[in-house]
N, C-alpha and C positions, 0 to 999 in steps of 0.2 A: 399393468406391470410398471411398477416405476422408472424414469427416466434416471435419477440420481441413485448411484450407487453411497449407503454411508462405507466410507474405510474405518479399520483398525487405525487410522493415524489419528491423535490431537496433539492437541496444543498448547499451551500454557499462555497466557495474556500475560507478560510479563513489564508493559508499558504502555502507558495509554499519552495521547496528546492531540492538539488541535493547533490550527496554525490560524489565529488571530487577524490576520492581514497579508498580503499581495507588497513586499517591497521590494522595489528594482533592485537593491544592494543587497539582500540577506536573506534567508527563508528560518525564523525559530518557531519551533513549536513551542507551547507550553503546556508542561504534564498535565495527567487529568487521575483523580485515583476511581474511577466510574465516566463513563461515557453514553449521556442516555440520547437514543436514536431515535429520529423519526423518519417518515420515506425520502425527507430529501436530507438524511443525515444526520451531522453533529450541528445543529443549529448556530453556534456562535463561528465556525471554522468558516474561512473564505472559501476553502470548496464544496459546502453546502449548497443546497436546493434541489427543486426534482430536474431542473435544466441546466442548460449552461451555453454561454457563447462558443461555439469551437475555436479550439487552437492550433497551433504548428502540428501535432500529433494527428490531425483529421481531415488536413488541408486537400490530398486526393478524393476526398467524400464529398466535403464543405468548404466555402469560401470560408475564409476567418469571421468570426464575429456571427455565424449563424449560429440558429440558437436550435440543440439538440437534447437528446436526453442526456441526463447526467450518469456518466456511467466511471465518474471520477472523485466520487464521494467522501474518499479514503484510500489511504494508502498504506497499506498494508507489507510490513517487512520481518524479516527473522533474524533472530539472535545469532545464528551459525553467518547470515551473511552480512551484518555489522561488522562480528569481529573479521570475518575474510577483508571485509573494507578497508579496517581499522590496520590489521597487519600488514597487506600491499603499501599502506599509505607510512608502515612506519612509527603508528600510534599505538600506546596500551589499549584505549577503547576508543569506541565512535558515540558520542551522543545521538539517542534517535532522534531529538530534538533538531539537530541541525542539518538532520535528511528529511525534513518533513514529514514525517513517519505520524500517522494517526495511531496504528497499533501493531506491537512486537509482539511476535511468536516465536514459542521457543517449543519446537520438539517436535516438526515433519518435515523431513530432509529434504532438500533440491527445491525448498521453497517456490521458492520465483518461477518456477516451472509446472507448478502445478496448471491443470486444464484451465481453458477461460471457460467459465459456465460453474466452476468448482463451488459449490459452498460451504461458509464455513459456520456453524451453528452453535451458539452458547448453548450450557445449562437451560437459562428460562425460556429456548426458544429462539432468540435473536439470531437474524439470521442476513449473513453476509454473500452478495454473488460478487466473484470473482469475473471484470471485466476483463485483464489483460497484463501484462508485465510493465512494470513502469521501469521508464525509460530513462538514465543517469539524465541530469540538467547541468547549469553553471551553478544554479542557488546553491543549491547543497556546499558547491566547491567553494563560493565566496565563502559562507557562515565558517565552514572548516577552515579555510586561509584566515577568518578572522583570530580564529582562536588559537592558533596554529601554523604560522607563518611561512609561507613556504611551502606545506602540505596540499591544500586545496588542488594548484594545480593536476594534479596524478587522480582527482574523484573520480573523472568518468570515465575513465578507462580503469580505475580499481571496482568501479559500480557494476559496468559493465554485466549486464545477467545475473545481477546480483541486490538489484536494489526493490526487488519487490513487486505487487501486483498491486493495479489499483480494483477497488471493490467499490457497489453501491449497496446500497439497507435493500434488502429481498420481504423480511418482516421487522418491523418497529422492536426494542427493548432497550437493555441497558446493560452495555458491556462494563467489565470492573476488574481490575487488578486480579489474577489469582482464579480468573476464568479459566473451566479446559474449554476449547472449540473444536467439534470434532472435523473432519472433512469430511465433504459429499462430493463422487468425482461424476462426470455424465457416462450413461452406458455406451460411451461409441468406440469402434475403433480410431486410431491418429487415421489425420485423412494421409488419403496417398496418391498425390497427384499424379495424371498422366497425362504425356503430349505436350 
């Protein structure tokens, strides 16, 4: 029996991009119109590889600076919670470039919430797992104060639950503008804690 449920929900790949570099002042992406994957990712993007150092996000797990699986490969966000960003903040639109944003989806509600374990699978197979919801930062809020003065401040608190999950490559391909990806949720119940 399988573990993964596929759903009725996809997606529309309505933007692609990779982040170049690691800069204390800024976080830009720059678009991509195809994105080809291997198991540690977007090759040229700073958060490529199969590992990574841990960071603030892991610190009860890992000291800083151990080196763990990469289960931060991409960062994955939706068109419905852009514009939620964009509107709190005051903005006609939000660049996904300047949330770090590896890839926009457009068309399965509540995004950011979907299951950790979720996948999300092109056309030819390529195939995305869903590590966890990513967590609003400062970067995002500088790049937006850069372009937009004044704005930035109010990111992460307009982020908030909204800015997306991050995901690592489950199988190698090559994502591309104009992709649908469908979802796979896992077959469990939400846990329910007791005691």
């Amino acid at each position: 029996m399988p573990a993964l449920i596929a759903t009725a929900h996809t997606a529309t790949i309505t933007w692609l991009g990779f982040v170049p570099h690691r800069d204390a002042a800024e976080i830009v992406t720059e678009p991509l119109l195809e994105m080809p994957l291997t198991w540690g990712g977007h090759a040229p993007d700073c958060h490529s590889g199969e590992t990574r150092p841990s960071c603030s996000r892991v610190t009860t797990q890992h000291m800083r600076g151990t080196e763990i699986r990469n289960a931060r490969q991409l960062s994955i966000v939706s068109a419905a919670d852009l514009a939620h960003i964009a509107a709190t903040l005051g903005l006609d639109h939000l660049d996904p470039a300047w949330m770090g944003a590896s890839v926009v989806l457009d068309g399965i509600p509540d995004f950011t919430h979907i299951p950790p374990s979720s996948r999300l699978q092109a056309p030819d197979g390529t195939t995305l797992t869903v590590d966890m919801l990513n967590q609003p930062c400062q970067f995002p809020a500088r790049t937006i104060d850069m372009a937009h003065p004044g704005r930035g401040k109010g990111f992460k608190a307009a982020a908030e639950r909204r800015r997306g999950v991050t995901a690592w490559v489950e199988r190698p391909g090559t994502l591309r503008l104009g992709d649908r990806m469908t979802l796979h949720i896992p077959g469990q119940r939400a846990w329910a804690a007791t005691g």
